[in-house]
N, C-alpha and C positions, 0 to 999 in steps of 0.2 A: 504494500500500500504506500503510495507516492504522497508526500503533502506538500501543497505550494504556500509558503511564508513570504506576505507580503510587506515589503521594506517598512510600512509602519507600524505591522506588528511584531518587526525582529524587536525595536524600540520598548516594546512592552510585552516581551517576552514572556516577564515573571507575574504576567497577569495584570488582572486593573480593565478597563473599559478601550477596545479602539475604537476606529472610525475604519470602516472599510476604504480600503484605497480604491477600488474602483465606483466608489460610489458619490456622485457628484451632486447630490440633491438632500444628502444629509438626512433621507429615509431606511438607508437600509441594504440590506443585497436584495438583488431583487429574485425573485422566486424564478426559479428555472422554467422555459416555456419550451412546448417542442417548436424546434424550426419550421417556419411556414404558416405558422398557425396565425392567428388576427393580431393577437398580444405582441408574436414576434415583429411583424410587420408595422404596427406603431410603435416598438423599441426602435428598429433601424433609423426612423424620423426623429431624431435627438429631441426637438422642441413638443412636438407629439407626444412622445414618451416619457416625456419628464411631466408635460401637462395630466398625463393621463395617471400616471404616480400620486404625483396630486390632489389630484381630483379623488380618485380613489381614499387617500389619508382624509379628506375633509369628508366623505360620503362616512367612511366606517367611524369617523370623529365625532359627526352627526347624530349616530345612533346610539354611539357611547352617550356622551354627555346628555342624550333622549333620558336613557337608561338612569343615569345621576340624577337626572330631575326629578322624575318618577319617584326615587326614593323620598323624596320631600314630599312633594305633591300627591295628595288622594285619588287613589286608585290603584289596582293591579298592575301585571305585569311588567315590573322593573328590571327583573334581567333578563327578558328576550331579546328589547334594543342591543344591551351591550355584546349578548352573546350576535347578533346580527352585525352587530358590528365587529365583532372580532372577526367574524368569517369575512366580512368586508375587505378586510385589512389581507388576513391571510390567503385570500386570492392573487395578491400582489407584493406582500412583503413577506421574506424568508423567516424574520422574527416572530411573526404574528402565527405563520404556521406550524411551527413548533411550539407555539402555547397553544396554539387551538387543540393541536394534534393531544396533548396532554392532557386538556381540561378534557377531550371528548371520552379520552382512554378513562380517566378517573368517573364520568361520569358512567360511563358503560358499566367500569366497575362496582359501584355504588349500585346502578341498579339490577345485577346482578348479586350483589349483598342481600338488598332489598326482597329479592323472590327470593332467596333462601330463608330469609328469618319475615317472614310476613305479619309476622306477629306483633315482636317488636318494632318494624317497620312502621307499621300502623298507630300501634299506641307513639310513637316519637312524631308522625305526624298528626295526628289528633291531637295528641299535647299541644305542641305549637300553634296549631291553629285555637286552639281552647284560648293559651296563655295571648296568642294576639288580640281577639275577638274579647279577651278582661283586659287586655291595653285600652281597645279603643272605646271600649263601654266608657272605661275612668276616667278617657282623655275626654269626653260628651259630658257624662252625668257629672263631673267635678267640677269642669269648666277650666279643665288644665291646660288649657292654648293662652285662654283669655288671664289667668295668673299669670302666668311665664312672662306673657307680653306685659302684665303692670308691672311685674316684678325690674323687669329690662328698663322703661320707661321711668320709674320709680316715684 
């Protein structure tokens, strides 16, 4: 097995963060495409390719920070965006594939845990939905938005 060490990372040999050297747009290595294909054909167009990297980071950027709102904001589904947005990402940047690839393996795993012990499974999700569902009663019946907020205000 051959490894090619690129002169900025002989610099940081003993480890620590680089910067790819062929990467001129400060996103990243870009994820391997087969030749010929559509993605290859907007790489060869420099200005193209660097727009379309881009664009890509601000689409999968979009659905993150979706995702971060949601956490504040009332209502469901908080981590679909961000998960949409990691696959965003990871269609185009090598880093984001290798975490996608990770979270998907863990997640497989998990629910494979899950159909073995279905039991527990169930009681640890009913729990948490119990324990949310006496959050949000307390946060209504108490009126613990409206303290918080005098409290801050003072």
């Amino acid at each position: 097995m051959t490894s090619t060490v690129h002169t900025t990372d002989q610099a940081h040999a003993g480890g620590g963060a680089t910067r790819c050297a062929d990467c001129t747009d400060g996103l990243g290595k870009p994820r391997p495409v087969r030749p010929g294909s559509w993605r290859d054909r907007i790489r060869q167009k420099p200005g193209l390719g660097i727009a379309y990297r881009v664009g890509v980071f601000v689409v999968g950027l979009l659905f993150v920070l979706l995702g971060l709102a949601l956490t504040v904001l009332p209502g469901p589904l908080t981590i679909p965006p961000i998960l949409v947005g990691l696959w965003v990402w990871s269609t185009e940047f090598e880093w984001a594939r290798r975490f996608f690839v990770a979270f998907r393996r863990k997640a497989r795993d998990t629910w494979a845990h899950a159909k073995q012990h279905p039991v527990s499974s169930a009681a640890i999700t009913v729990g948490g939905l119990v324990a949310a569902g006496v959050v949000f009663w307390a946060v209504g019946h108490y009126d613990l938005v409206d303290r918080a907020l005098a409290a801050v205000r003072g």
